[in-house]
C-alpha positions in Angstrom: 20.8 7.9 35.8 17.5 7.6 37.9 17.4 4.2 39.6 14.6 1.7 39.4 14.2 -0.9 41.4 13.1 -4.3 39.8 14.1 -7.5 42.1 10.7 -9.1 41.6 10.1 -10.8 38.3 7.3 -8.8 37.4 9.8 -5.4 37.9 12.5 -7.2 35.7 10.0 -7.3 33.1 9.4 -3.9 33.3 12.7 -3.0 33.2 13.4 -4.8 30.4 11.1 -2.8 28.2 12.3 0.8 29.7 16.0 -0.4 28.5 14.4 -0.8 25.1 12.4 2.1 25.0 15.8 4.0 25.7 16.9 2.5 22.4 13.6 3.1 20.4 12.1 6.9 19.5 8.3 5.5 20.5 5.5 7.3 22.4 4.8 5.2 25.9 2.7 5.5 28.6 3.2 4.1 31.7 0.5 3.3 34.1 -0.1 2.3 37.7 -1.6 3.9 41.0 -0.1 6.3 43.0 3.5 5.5 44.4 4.5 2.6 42.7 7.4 3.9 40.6 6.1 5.7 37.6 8.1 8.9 37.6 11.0 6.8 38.7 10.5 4.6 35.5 9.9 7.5 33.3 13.3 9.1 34.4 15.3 5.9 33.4 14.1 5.6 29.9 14.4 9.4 29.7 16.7 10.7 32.3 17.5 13.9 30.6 14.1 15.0 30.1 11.9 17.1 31.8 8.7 16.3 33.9 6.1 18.5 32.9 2.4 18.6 34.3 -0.5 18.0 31.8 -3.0 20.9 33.0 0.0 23.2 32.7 1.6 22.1 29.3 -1.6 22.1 27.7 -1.9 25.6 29.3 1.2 26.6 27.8 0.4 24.9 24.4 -2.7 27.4 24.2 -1.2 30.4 25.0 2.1 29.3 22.7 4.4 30.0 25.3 5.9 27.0 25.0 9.3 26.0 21.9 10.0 22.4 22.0 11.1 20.4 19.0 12.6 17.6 18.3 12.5 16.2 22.2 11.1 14.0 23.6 9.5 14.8 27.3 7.9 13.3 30.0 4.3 14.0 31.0 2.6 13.3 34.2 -0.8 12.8 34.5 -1.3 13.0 30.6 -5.3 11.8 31.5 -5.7 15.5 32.3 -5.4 16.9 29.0 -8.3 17.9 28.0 -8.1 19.4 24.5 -6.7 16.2 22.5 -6.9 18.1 19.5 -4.6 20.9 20.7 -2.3 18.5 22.3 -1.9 15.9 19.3 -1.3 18.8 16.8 1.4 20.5 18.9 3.0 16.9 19.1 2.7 16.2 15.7 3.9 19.9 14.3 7.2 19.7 17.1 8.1 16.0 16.7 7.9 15.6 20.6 8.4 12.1 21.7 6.1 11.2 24.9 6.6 9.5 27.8 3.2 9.6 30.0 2.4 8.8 33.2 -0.7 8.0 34.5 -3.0 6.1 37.2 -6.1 6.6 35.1 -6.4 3.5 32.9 -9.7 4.7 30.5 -7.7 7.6 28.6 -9.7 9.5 25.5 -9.0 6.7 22.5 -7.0 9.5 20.5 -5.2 10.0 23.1 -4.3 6.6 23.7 -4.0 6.0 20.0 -0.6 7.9 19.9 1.1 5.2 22.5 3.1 1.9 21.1 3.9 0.6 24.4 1.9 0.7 27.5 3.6 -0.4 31.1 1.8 -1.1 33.8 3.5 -0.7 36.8 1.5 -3.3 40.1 1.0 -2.3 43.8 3.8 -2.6 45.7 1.8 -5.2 47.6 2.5 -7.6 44.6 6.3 -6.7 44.4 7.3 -8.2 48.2 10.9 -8.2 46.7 10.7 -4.5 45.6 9.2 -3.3 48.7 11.8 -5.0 50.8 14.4 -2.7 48.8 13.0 0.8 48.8 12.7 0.2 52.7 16.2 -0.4 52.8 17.1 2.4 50.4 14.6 4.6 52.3 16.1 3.9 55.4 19.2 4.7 54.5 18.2 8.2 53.3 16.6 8.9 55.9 
């Protein structure tokens, strides 16, 4: 299972809601700038699921190239869909449960319509606790 770090109180929080999201079949998006955890995040309520890119799913939605049902997936950077339409009918026709990532808070309002639960993941510069951790683990990858 993907790891995700959460010694500040702020993290814990966080973490708390991916354990329930593991339990609960419920569109999510998780936002928060670059580097700060959200793929990390996304593979703990999800860790069997894929990552897929936005700009190429809804490539591969359009050119039907694509057979999912029934899972539920993980999409990063879901602010670059561009054809909502497109997007929310192949969702709805293949009961595909989302997990989204994103850094861009001011989504398209359909788009954001289809999310229960939003996460926002802070700067590590508010997490001192956090920080002080993925240094260590860093480190010792390294």
């Amino acid at each position: 299972m993907q790891e995700y770090i959460a010694q500040d109180e702020i993290s814990k929080e966080i973490l708390n809601s991916a354990k329930l999201l593991q339990a609960v079949e419920v569109n999510a998006l998780i936002l928060g700038k670059a580097g700060v955890g959200k793929k990390s995040l996304a593979k703990f309520i999800l860790p069997k699921s894929e990552i897929y890119e936005a700009k190429n799913l809804q490539q591969d939605i359009k050119d039907d190239v694509i057979e999912l049902q029934n899972e539920a997936i993980i999409i990063n950077k879901i602010d670059d869909i561009t054809n909502i339409d497109l997007f929310l009918n192949w969702i709805n026709k293949n009961n595909i449960r989302i997990i989204a990532i994103s850094h861009n808070e001011n989504l398209n309002q359909k788009l954001k319509d289809i999310f229960s639960i939003n996460l926002e993941i802070p700067d590590l510069s508010r997490r001192e606790e956090d920080t002080k951790l993925l240094v260590k683990k860093f480190a010792l990858e390294a």
